[in-house]
C-alpha positions in Angstrom: 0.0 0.0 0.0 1.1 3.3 -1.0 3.0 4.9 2.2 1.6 8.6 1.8 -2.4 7.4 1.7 -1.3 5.5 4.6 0.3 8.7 6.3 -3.1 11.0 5.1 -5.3 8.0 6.5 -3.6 8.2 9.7 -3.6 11.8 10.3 -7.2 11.8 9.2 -7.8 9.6 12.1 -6.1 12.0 14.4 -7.7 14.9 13.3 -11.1 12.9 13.6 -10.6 12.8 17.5 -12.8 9.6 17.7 -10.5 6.6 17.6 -11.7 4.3 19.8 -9.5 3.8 23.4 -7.5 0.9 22.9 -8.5 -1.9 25.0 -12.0 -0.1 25.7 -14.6 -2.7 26.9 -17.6 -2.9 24.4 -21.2 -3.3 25.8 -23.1 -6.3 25.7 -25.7 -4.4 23.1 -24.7 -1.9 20.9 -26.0 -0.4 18.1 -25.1 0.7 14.5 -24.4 4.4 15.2 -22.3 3.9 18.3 -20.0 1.5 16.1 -19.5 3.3 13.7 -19.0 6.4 15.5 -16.2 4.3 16.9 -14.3 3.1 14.0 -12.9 4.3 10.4 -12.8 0.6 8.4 -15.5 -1.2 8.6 -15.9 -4.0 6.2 -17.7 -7.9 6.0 -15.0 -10.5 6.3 -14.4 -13.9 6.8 -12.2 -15.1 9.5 -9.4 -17.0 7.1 -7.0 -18.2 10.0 -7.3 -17.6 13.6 -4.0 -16.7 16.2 -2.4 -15.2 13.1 -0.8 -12.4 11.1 0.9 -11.1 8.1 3.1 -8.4 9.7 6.3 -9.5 10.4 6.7 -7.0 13.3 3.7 -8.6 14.5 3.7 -11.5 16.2 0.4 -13.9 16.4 -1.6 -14.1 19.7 -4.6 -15.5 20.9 -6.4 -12.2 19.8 -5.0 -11.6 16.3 -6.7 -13.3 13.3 -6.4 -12.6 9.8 -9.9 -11.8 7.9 -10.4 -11.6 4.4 -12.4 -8.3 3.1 -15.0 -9.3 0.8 -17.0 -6.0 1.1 -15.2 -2.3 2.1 -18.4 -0.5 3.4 -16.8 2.4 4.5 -13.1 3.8 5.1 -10.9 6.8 4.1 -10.4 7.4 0.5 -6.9 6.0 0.9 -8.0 2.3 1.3 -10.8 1.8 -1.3 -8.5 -0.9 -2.3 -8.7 -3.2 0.3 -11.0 -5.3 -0.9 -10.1 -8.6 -1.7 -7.0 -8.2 0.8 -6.4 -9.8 4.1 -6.1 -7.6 7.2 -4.4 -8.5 10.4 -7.6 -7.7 13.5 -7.0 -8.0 16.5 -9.9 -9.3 18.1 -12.0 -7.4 21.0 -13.4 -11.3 22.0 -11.2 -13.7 20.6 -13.5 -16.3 22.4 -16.2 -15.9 20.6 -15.0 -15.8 16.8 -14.6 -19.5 15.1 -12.7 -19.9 11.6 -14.5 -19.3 8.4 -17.4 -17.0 10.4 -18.5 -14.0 8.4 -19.4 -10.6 10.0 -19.3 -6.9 9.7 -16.0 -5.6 11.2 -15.9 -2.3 12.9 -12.4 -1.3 13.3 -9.4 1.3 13.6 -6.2 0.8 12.0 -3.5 0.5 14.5 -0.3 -0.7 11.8 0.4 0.3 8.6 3.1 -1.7 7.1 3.8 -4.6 4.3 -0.3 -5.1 5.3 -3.0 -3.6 7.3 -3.4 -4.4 11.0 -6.6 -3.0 12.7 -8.5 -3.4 16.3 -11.5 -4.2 16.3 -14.3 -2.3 18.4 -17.6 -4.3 17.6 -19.0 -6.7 14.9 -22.7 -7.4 13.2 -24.0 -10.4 11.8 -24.1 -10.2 8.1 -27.2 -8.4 6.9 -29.2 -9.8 4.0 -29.7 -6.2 2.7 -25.8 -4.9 2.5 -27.0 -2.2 0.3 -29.1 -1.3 3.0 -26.9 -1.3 5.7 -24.2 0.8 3.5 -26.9 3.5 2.9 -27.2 3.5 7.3 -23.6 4.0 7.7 -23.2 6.9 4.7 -25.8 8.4 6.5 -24.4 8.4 10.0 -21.3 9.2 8.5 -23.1 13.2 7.0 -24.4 13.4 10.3 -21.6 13.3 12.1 -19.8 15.7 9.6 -22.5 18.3 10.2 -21.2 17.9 13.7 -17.8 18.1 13.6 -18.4 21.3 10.9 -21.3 23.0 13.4 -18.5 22.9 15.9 -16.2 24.8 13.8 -18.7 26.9 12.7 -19.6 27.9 16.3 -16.1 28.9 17.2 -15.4 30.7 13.9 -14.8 34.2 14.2 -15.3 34.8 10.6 -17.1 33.0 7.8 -16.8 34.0 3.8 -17.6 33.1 0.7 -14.7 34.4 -1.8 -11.9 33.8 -4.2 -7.9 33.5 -3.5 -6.1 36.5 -5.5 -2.5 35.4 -5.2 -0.4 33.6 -2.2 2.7 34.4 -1.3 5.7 32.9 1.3 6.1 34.6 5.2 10.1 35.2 5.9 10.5 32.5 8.3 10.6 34.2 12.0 11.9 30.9 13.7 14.0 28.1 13.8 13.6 25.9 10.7 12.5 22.5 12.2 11.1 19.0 10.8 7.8 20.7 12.2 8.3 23.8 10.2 4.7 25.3 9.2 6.2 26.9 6.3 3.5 29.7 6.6 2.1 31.6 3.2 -0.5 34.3 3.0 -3.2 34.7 0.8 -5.4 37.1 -0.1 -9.3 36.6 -0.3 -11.5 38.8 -2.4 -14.2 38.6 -0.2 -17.8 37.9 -2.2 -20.1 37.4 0.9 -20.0 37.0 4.7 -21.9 34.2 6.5 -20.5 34.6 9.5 -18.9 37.8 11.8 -18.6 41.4 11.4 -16.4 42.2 8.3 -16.6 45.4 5.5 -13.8 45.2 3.5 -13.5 43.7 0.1 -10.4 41.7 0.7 -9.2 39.6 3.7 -6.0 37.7 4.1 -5.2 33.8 5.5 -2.2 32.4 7.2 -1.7 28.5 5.9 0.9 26.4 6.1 2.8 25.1 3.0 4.8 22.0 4.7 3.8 18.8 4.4 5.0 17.4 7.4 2.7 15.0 8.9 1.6 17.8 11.6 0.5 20.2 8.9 -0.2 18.0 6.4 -4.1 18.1 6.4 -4.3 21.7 6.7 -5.8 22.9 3.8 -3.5 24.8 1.0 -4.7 27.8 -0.9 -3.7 28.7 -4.6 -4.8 31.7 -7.1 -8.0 31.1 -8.3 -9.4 29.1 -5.8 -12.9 29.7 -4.9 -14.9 28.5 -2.0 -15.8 29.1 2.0 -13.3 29.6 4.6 -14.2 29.3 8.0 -11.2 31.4 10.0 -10.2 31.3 13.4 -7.9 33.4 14.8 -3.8 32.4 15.8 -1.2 33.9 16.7 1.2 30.7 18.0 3.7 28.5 15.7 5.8 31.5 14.4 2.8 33.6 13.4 4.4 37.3 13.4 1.2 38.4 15.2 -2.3 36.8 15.5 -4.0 36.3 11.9 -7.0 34.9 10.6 -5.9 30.8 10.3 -8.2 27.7 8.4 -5.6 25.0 9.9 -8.7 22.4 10.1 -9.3 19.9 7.6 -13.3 21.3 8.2 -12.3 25.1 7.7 -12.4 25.1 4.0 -15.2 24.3 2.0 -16.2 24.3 -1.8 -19.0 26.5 -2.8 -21.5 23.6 -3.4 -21.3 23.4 0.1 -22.7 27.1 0.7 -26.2 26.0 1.3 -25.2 23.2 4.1 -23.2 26.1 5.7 -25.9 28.6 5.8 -28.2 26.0 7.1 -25.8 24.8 10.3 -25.0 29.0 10.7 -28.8 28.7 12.0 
């Protein structure tokens, strides 16, 4: 598997905030939204080989088994290929999986290597309407982005609709480091406001060009680009003063999105 999707699919995990506690005990009934709240792969696999792996840096224990995918029902776009493939899972209740069972897996990857290993948090029977139960999980999955992008909405200080005019690179006021944001500016024509007090016809952004894995998800601004930003204000990480910052993967929108933001604004 392709090392940067892996790095993006990590990252996306962190930034997600929702990765299940490792060794969390799950409860005797739960339900379809609570799983999947709790995990970013979920898939229907058979059990091909129990106390086993296919990491070498992983060694097989009475809680590792590998399962074949036979349907990917929902994960980040960085491991639509998984189907077909054999992931390492480490088992919540080893105890009560056989050899050759099929279920719906609700997991979080834990290992990205030669293969995937992931832990598992819950699993369903197989249900005779998979289209079905895809649909349930898409549409837990827009709820809980309307969530996560009400939140950011809420603590926004400023919300527009516009177009970048040009970018261009901040002399670098610290210490180059592997963590370097390698901050730009660009400038905004501002078309509408959605959200705070603001007259002026342009407005500028502070976004970091680096790629390291701690800025890597934070969006990256061209000329040209049109769409929503949703700004909150900095002023740490080498920032010459506090600025106007869309560091979330959430803060930055595409204008198609303009009538879902105006409807979480109220």
């Amino acid at each position: 598997m392709n090392p940067r999707l892996l790095l993006v699919f990590a990252l996306a995990l962190a930034a997600c905030g929702t990765l299940a506690a490792a060794g969390s005990p799950q409860a005797p009934e739960v339900s379809l939204a609570s799983l999947t709240r709790t995990s970013h792969i979920i898939f229907i696999g058979r059990v091909a080989k129990l106390h086993a792996t296919n990491l070498k840096v992983v060694e097989p224990t009475e809680t590792t088994a590998l399962v074949a995918i036979e349907e990917l029902l929902d994960s980040p776009p960085s491991l639509v290929g998984l189907k077909g493939e054999e992931v390492t899972v480490d088992l919540l209740r080893a105890d009560e999986v056989e050899a050759e069972q099929r279920a719906v897996f609700f997991t979080n990857g834990i290992l990205f290597g030669e293969h995937l290993e992931v832990k598992e948090v819950g699993l369903l029977p197989v249900p005779a309407d998979i289209a079905k139960l895809r649909a349930e999980i898409a549409a837990l999955r827009v709820q809980m982005g309307d969530e996560t992008l009400k939140g950011r909405l809420a603590s926004a200080v400023l919300v527009v609709t516009g177009k970048v005019l040009e970018t261009r690179p901040l002399k670098r006021t610290t210490r180059a480091s592997e963590h370097e944001p390698d901050w730009a500016e660009a400038i905004i024509a501002v078309e509408k406001v959605e959200k705070g007090a603001f007259r002026g016809a342009k407005v500028t952004v502070f976004f970091p060009r680096s790629t390291d894995e701690r800025w890597l998800l934070s969006p990256k601004f061209r000329p040209g680009q049109q769409g929503i930003w949703i700004f909150h204000r900095e002023s740490r990480f080498g920032l010459p003063g506090p600025g106007l910052t869309a560091l979330d993967p959430s803060d930055y929108r595409p204008l198609t999105e303009q009538p879902r933001i105006q409807k979480l604004l109220h």
